[in-house]
C-alpha positions in Angstrom: 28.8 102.4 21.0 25.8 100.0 20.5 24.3 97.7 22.8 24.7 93.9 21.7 21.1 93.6 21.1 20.6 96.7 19.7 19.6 97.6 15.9 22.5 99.5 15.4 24.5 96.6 16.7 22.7 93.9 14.2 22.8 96.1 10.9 26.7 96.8 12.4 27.2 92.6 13.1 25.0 92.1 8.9 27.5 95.0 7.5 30.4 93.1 8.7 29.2 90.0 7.6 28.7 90.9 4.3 31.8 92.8 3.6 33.7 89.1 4.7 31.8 86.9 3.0 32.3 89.3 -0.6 36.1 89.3 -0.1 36.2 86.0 0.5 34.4 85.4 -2.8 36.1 87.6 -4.9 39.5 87.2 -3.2 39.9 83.5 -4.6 42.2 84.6 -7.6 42.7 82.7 -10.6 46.3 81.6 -9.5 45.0 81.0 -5.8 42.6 78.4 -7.3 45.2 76.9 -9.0 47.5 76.6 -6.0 44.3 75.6 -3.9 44.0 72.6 -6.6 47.5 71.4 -6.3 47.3 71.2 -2.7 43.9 69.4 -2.6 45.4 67.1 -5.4 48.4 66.4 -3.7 47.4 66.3 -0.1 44.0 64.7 -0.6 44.8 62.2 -3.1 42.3 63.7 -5.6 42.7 64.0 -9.6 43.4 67.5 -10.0 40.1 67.9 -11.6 38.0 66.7 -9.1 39.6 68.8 -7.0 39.4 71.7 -9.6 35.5 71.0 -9.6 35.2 70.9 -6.0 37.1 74.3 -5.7 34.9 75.2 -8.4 31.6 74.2 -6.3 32.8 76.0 -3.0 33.5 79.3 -4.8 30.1 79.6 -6.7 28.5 78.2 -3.2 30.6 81.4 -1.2 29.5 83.5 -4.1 26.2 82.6 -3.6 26.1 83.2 0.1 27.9 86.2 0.2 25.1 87.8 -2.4 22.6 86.1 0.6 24.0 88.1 3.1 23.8 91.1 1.1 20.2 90.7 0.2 19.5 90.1 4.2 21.7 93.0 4.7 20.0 95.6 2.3 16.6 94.9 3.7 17.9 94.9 7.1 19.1 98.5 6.1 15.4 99.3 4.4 13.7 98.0 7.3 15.5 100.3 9.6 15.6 103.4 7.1 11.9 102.8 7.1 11.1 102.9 11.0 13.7 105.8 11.4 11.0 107.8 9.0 13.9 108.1 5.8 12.6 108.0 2.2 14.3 106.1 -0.8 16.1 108.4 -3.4 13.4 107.2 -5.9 10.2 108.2 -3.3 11.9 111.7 -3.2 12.4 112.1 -6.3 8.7 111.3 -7.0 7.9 113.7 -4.5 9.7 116.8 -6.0 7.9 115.8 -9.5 4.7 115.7 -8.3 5.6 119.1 -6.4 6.6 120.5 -9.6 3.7 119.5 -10.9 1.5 121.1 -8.7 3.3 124.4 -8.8 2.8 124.9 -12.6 -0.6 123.8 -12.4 -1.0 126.8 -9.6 0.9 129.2 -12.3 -1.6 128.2 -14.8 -4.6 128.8 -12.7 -2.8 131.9 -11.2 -2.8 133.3 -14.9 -6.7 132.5 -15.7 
């Protein structure tokens, strides 16, 4: 288990935060906007579409800060990957070219 100020424990606590904050954005269904409108209208004594505008505001705002969090997240995650040693998918597959590379260059000269 990770201590509460640990790295483990903040890329756990910016995981978590990011999974919630994308359901939350993509769980607002068409029809759950639509019943989140006729409650805003009716309880709130808006038009329904200033309320479908303000519904319409939040969710690209949520959107917005759940693709935040991710962003933070990620380069949380690189950040640690990074100190841990760990190379990209891209840096090794750089590597093995170059590697390849090399080798039939060697073969070459092995031949003159």
């Amino acid at each position: 288990m990770a201590e509460p100020g640990s790295d483990e424990g903040s890329l756990r606590d910016s995981a978590e935060r990011l999974a919630l904050a994308a359901v939350g954005a993509v769980a607002l269904t068409g029809e759950r906007v639509e019943e989140l409108v006729e409650e805003l209208s009716r309880r709130g004594g808006m038009r329904r579409d200033e309320a479908r505008e303000l519904v319409g505001d939040l969710t690209t705002r949520w959107r917005g800060d759940a693709q935040r969090v991710g962003e933070r997240a990620g380069m949380t995650l690189s950040g640690a990957f990074r100190e841990l040693g760990l190379v990209t998918r891209r840096e090794w597959e750089e590597l093995e070219l170059r590697t390849a590379q090399i080798e039939h260059r060697l073969r070459l000269l092995e031949k003159q």
